[in-house]
GUTORNU-358112 format. One record per residue (C-alpha): residue in one letter; residue number from 1; x, y, z. Coordinates in nm, 3 decimals, always signed. Layout:
{resn=A; resi=NUM; px=X; py=Y; pz=Z} .
...
***
This chain:
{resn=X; resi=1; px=+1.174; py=+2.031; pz=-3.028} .
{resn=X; resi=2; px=+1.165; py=+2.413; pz=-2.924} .
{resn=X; resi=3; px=+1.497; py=+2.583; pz=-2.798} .
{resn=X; resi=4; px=+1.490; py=+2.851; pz=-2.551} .
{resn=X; resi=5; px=+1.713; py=+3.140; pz=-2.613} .
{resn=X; resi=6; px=+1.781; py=+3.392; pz=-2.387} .
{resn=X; resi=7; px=+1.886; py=+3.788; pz=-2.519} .
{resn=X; resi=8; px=+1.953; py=+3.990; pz=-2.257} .
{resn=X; resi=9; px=+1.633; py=+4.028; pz=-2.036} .
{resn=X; resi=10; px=+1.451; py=+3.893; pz=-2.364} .
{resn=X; resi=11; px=+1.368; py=+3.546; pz=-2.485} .
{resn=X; resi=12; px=+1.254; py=+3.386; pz=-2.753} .
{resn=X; resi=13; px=+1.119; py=+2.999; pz=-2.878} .
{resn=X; resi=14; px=+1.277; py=+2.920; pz=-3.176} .
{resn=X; resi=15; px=+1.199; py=+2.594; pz=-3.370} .
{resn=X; resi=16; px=+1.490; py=+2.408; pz=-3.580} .
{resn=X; resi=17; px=+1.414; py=+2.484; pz=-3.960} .
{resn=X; resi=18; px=+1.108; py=+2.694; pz=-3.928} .
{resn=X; resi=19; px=+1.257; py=+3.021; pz=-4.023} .
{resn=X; resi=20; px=+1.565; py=+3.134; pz=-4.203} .
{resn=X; resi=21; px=+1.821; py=+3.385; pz=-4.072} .
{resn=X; resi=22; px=+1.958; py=+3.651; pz=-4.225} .
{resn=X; resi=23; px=+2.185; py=+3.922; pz=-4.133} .
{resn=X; resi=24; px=+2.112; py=+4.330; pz=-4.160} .
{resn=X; resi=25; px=+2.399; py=+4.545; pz=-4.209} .
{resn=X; resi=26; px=+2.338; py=+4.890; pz=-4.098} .
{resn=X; resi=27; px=+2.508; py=+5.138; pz=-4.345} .
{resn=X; resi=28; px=+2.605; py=+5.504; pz=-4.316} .
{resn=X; resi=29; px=+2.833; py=+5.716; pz=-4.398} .
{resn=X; resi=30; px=+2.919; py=+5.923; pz=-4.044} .
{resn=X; resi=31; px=+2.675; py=+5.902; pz=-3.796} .
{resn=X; resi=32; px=+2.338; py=+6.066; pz=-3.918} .
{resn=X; resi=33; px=+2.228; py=+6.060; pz=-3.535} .
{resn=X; resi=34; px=+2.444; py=+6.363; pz=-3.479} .
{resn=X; resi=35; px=+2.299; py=+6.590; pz=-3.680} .
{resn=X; resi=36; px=+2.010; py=+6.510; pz=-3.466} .
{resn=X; resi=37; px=+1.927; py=+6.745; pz=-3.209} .
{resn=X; resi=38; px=+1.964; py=+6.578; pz=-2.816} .
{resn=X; resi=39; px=+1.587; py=+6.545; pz=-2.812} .
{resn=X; resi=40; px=+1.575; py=+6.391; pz=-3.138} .
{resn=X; resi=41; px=+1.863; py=+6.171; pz=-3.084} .
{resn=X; resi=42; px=+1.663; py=+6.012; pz=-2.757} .
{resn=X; resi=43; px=+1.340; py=+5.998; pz=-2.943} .
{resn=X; resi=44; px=+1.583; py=+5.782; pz=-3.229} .
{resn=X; resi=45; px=+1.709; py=+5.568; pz=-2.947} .
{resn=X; resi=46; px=+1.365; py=+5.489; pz=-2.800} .
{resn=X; resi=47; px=+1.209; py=+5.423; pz=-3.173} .
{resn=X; resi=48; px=+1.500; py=+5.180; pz=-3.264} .
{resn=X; resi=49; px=+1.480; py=+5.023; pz=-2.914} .
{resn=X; resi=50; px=+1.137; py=+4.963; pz=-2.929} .
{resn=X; resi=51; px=+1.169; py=+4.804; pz=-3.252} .
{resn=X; resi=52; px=+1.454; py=+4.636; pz=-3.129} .
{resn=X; resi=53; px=+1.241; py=+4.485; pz=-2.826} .
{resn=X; resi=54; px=+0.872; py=+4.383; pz=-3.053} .
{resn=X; resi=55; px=+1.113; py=+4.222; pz=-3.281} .
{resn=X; resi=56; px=+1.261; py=+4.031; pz=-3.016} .
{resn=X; resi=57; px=+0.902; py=+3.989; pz=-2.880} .
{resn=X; resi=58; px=+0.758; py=+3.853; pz=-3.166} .
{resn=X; resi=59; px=+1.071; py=+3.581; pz=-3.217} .
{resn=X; resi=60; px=+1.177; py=+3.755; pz=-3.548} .
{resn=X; resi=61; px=+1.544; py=+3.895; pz=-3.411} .
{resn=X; resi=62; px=+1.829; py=+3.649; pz=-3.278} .
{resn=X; resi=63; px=+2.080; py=+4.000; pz=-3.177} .
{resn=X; resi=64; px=+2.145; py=+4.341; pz=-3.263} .
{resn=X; resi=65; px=+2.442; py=+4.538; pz=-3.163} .
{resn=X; resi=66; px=+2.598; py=+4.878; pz=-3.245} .
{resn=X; resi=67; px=+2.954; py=+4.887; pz=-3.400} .
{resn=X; resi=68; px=+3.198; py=+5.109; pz=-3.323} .
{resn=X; resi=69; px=+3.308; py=+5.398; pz=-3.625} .
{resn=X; resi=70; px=+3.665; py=+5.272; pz=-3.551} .
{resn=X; resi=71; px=+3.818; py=+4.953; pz=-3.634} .
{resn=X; resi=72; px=+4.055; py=+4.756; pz=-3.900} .
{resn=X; resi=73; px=+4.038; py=+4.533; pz=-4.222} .
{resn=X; resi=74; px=+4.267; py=+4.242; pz=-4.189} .
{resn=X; resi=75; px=+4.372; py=+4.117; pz=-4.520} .
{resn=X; resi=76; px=+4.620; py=+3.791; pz=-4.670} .
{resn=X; resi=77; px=+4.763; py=+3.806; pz=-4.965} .
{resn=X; resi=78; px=+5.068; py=+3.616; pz=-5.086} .
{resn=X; resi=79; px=+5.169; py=+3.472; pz=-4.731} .
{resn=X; resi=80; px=+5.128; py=+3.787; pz=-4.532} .
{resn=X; resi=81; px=+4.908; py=+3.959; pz=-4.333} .
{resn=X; resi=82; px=+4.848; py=+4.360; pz=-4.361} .
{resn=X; resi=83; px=+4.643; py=+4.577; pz=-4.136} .
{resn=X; resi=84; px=+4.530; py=+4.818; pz=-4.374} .
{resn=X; resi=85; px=+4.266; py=+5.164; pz=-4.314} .
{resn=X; resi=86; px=+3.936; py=+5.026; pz=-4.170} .
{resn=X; resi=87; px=+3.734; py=+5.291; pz=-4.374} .
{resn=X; resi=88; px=+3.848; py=+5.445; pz=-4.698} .
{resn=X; resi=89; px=+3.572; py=+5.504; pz=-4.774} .
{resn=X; resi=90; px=+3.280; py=+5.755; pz=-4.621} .
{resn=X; resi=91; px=+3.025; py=+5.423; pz=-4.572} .
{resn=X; resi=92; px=+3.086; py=+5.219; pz=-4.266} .
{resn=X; resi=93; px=+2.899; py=+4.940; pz=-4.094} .
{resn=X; resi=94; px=+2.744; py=+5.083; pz=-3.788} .
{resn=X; resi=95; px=+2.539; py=+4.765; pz=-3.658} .
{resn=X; resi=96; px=+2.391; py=+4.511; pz=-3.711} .
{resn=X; resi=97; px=+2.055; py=+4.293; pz=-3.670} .
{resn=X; resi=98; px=+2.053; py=+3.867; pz=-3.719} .
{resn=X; resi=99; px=+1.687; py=+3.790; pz=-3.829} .
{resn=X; resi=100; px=+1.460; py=+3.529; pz=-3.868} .
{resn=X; resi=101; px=+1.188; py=+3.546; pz=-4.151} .
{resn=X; resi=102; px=+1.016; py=+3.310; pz=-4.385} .
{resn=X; resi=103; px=+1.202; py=+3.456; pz=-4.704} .
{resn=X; resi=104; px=+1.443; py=+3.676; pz=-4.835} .
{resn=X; resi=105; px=+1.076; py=+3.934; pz=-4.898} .
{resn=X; resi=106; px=+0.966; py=+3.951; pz=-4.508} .
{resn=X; resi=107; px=+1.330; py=+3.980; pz=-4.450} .
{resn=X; resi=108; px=+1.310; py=+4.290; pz=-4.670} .
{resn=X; resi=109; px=+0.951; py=+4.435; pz=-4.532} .
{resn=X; resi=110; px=+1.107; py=+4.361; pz=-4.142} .
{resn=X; resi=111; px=+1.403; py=+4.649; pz=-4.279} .
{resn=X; resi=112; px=+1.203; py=+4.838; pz=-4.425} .
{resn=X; resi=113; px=+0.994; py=+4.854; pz=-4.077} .
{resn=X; resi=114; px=+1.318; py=+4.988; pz=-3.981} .
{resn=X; resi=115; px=+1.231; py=+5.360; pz=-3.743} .
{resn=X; resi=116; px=+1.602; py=+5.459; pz=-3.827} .
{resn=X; resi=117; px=+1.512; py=+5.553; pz=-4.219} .
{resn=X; resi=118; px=+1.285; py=+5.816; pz=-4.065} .
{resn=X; resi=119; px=+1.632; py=+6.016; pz=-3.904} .
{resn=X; resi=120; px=+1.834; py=+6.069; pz=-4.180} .
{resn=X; resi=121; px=+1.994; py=+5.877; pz=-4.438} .
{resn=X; resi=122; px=+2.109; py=+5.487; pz=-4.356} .
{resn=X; resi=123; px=+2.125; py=+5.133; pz=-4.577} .
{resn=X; resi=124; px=+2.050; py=+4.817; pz=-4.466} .
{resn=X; resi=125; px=+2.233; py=+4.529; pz=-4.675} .
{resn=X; resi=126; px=+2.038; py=+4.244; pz=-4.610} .
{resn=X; resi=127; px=+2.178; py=+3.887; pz=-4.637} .
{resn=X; resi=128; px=+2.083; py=+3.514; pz=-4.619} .
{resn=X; resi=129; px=+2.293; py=+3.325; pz=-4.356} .
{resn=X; resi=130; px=+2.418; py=+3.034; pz=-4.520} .
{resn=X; resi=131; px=+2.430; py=+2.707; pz=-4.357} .
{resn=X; resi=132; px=+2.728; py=+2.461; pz=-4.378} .
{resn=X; resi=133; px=+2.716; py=+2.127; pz=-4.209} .
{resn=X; resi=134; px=+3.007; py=+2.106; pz=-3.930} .
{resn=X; resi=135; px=+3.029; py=+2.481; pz=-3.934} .
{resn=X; resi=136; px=+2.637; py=+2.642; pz=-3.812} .
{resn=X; resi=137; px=+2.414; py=+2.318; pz=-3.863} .
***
């Protein structure tokens, strides 16, 4: 059985089972784009969108999306709820990428075919989905 899924003006055939997904984290601390100058920052946008788009093209990425710098950490402790500083520290999450690869090492070669580590400095945490029965089965 092949399912049809439809990103944006993109699709892809994915079979059940054939691939594993993972999850990229996009790391940085501020937004290394900036320091980019406006032609640079366009040329950035059209690398990462084009590797955005074969990805998509070759049925190896599910979604991407950019994150917002903003934002909060929700946290329970004890009975109770606090809303604490979303970034204490310089690194945030700026995006992110849901892959599909063989293994954990293409997962690793697909980031490093990243265009973004050639415009300053970013980390991409890389992560195996796992799967649950009655939850993402």
């Amino acid at each position: 059985m092949t399912i049809l899924v439809v990103l944006g003006v993109y699709s892809i055939n994915l079979k059940p089972n054939s691939m594993k997904e993972f999850m990229f984290f996009i790391r940085n601390e501020g937004n290394p784009v900036a320091a980019l100058s406006p032609k640079q920052q366009q040329e950035h946008i059209q690398k990462v969108g084009g590797f955005i788009k074969k990805m998509v093209d070759e049925g190896k990425m599910k979604a991407a999306q950019p994150l917002e710098m903003e934002g909060s950490i929700l946290s329970y402790e004890n009975g109770s709820f606090s809303d604490g500083p979303f970034n204490e520290t310089k690194e945030v999450i700026s995006g992110y990428y849901h892959i599909l690869a063989n293994d954990l090492n293409e997962a690793i070669e697909i980031a490093k075919s990243d265009p973004r580590f050639e415009d300053g400095k970013w980390r991409i945490e890389i992560r195996p989905i796992m799967k649950v029965d009655g939850i993402n089965d």
